[in-house]
Structure formats: structure tokens, C-alpha cells
N, C-alpha and C positions, 0 to 999 in steps of 0.2 A: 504493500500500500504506500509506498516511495519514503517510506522511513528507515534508517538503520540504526540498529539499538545494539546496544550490550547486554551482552548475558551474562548468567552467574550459574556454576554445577548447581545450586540448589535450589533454582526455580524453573519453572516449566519453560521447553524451547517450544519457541511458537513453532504452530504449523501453516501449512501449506492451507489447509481445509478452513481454518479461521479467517481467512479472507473471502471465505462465501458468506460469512458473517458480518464481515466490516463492510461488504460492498452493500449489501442489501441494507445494512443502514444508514450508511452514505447517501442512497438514494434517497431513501426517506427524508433524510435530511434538507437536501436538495429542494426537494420539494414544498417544502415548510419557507414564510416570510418570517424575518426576523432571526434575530441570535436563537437557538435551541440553546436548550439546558437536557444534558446527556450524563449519561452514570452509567459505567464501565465496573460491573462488579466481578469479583474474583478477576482482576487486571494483572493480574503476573507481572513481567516486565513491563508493561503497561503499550504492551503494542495494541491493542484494541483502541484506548483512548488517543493515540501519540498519532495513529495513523488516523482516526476522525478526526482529531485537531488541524492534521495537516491539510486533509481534505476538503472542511468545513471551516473557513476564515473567521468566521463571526459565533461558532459554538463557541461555548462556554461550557467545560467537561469536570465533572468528578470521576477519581476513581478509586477501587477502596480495594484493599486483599487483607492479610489476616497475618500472614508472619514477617518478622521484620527484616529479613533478607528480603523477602520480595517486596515491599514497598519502600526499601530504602533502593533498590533497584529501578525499581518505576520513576522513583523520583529524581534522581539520579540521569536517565534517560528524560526527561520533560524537560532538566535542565540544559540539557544536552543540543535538544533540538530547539531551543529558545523557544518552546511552549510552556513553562511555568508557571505566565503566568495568564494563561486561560484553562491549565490542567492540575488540578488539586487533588493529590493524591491521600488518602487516610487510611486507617488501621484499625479494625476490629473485626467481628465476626459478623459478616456479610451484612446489611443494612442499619444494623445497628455502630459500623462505623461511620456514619451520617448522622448520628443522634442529632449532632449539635450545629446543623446545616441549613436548619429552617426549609429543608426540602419538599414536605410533605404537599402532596396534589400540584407540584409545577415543574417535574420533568417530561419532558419530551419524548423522550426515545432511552429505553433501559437496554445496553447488552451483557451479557452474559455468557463466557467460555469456561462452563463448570465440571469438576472431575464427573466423568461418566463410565467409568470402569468398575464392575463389582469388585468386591472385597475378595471374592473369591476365586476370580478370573485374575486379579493382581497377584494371589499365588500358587499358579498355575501358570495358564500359559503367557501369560502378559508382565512375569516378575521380571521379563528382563528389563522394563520400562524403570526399574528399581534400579539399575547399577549404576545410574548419570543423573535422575529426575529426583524429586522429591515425591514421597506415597501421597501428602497432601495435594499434591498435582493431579492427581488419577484413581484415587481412590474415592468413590460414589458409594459407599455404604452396600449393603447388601445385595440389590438390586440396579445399582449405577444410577439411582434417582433422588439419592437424598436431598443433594443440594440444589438440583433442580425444583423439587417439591417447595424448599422453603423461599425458592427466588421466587417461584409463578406466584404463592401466596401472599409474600409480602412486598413483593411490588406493585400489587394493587395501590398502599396507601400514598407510593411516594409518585405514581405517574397523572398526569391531568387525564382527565376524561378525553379519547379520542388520542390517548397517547400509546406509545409502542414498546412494547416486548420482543428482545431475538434474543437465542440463544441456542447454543450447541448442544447436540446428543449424538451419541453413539450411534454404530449400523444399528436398522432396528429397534429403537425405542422409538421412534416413533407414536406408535399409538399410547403407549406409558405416557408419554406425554402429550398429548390430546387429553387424554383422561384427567389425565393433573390442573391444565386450563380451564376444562369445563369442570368441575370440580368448583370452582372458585366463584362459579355464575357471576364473572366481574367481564370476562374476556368476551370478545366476538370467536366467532370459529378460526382454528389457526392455518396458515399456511407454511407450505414446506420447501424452502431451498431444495434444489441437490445437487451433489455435486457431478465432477465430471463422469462416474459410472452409473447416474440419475438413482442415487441412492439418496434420500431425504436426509436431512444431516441440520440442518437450519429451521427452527421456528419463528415463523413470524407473526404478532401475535397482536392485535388491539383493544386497547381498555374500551372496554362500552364506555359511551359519555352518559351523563347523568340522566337524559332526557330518554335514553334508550333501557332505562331499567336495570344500572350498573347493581351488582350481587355484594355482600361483603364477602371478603376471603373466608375460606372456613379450615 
């Protein structure tokens, strides 16, 4: 997405497949008058936000991860590419690093590249993603949904009515997550990226606006 970052052994190397991600809310963006307000959650090296910023002149981007190699990494990289200061990067566990942001009902556009590997596929056949990456990187809990679950849920509160959800899933989870969207009777029906072997990989998702009978999370 015409950015170069630094990495670090103990956070996630982006991928190739996350730019089916960045571009589809690129477009979004594009599309919208005015500066957007964007949040880039579980942002690793913060290539998700670093490359909207570059793309989109006038957002104005949060982004937030959980352990302090990788947001002192993100940050680090923002400073880099002299987007600091329209890319604010914080630290906690997944939206609750925004407590203090006064974000609630006025973002734009939420993305999300969250671990989607089960617990148990990670030691199996997938340990070898263990010998460079960090398990926080790839590890999704039982079923590879967990943190999915809690981004569709609680991003309700922080996006405006009419506003947008994308985020990455595994081959195949797809309908896992369908289910989890509508679950939340906040979302319209979702759509699905894919990538280059038209394998669905990308959700893309919008908040009902108020007038259409927005749901509360459950």
C-alpha cells in the first residue's frame, strides 16, 4: 500500500492478503466528504493504519494493539513516515485502549486484522508460524473467533450509524462470521472480499443507522 515499515521478531509480518483489507477501505474512504475518523484495531506494526494515512490525506486515524513491542513498533513506524501526527497509536486490550478518546458513535470506518488460527491448529500443523511470530499474533482461541466475536460486538458502540466494519478471517470462516454480525442485530448483511483464488477472506460490514432499527450488541 506504498509504505515501508520496520519490523521487529516479535510482532506479526504483515501479509500479502491484508491488503485486500486496506484496499476495500481505502475505497470506502474515498468515497466519504470530509476528514474520516478510522481505528485500526489489533494494528501490529501499524501497517493497516500507516498505509490509510498515506492513502487518505485528510483521515485522521487511531490505532491500538495490546503488547508493548508492538505499539512501541507502530509508533515508531508513524514517526517514520511523518504520519504522527494524524496516527495515534494506544495500548490496551482491544477497544478498551480508546477509553479515554471520547470516540464513542463518531468513527467512520473500523478495520481489523485479528489472530484467526485455532488454539489447536497453532499446535499442530501451523506451530511452525511459532518459531519467528509471536502466538499472540495467531492465536484465535478455540475456534479462531474469539477476537473476532469481541471486535463485531463492540464496535457497534464506537462506529456512527451508517458507519463501516472490515476485517480479516481465515479460509472458511466465513459463515462463523456472518453468524457473529447478525448476532448483534446492529449490522446490515455482510459482504465478502476475496482474494486472488476467490476464496472470501475480507468482511465488509455496515452499522445500521439509527432510522433503520440499529440492534444493541449482545
Amino acid at each position: 500500500m506504498g509504505v515501508t515499515l520496520e519490523l521487529a521478531p516479535d510482532v506479526l509480518v504483515p501479509r500479502e492478503e491484508t491488503e485486500l483489507l486496506g484496499r476495500n477501505a481505502a475505497a470506502i474512504l474515498r468515497e466519504r466528504e470530509g476528514g474520516a475518523l478510522v481505528v485500526d484495531m489489533c494494528c501490529g506494526s501499524g501497517n493497516l493504519a500507516l498505509g490509510l494515512a498515506a492513502a487518505i490525506a485528510d483521515a485522521r486515524l487511531f490505532a491500538a494493539d495490546l503488547t508493548d513491542s508492538t505499539v512501541a513498533l507502530a509508533r515508531r513506524n508513524a514517526e517514520r513516515l511523518g504520519l504522527s501526527q494524524r496516527v495515534t497509536v494506544r495500548q490496551g486490550d482491544l477497544f478498551e485502549a480508546l477509553a479515554g478518546d471520547d470516540l464513542a458513535g463518531k468513527v467512520d470506518v473500523i478495520v481489523c486484522n485479528p489472530p484467526y488460527i485455532s488454539t489447536g491448529r497453532l499446535e499442530s500443523e501451523s506451530a511452525h508460524l511459532l518459531e519467528s511470530e509471536p502466538r499472540e499474533a495467531f492465536d484465535g482461541g478455540p475456534y479462531g473467533l474469539s477476537i473476532h466475536q469481541r471486535v463485531i460486538r463492540d464496535a457497534v458502540g464506537f462506529l456512527k450509524p451508517g458507519g463501516w466494519l472490515l476485517f480479516e478471517f481465515g479460509h472458511g470462516q466465513e459463515r462463523q462470521a456472518a453468524a457473529l454480525i447478525a448476532r448483534t442485530k446492529a449490522y446490515e448483511a455482510p459482504d465478502f472480499a476475496k482474494d486472488a483464488e476467490g476464496a472470501p477472506r475480507v468482511a465488509i460490514v455496515r452499522r445500521r443507522s439509527d432510522e433503520t432499527g440499529a440492534g444493541s450488541a449482545a
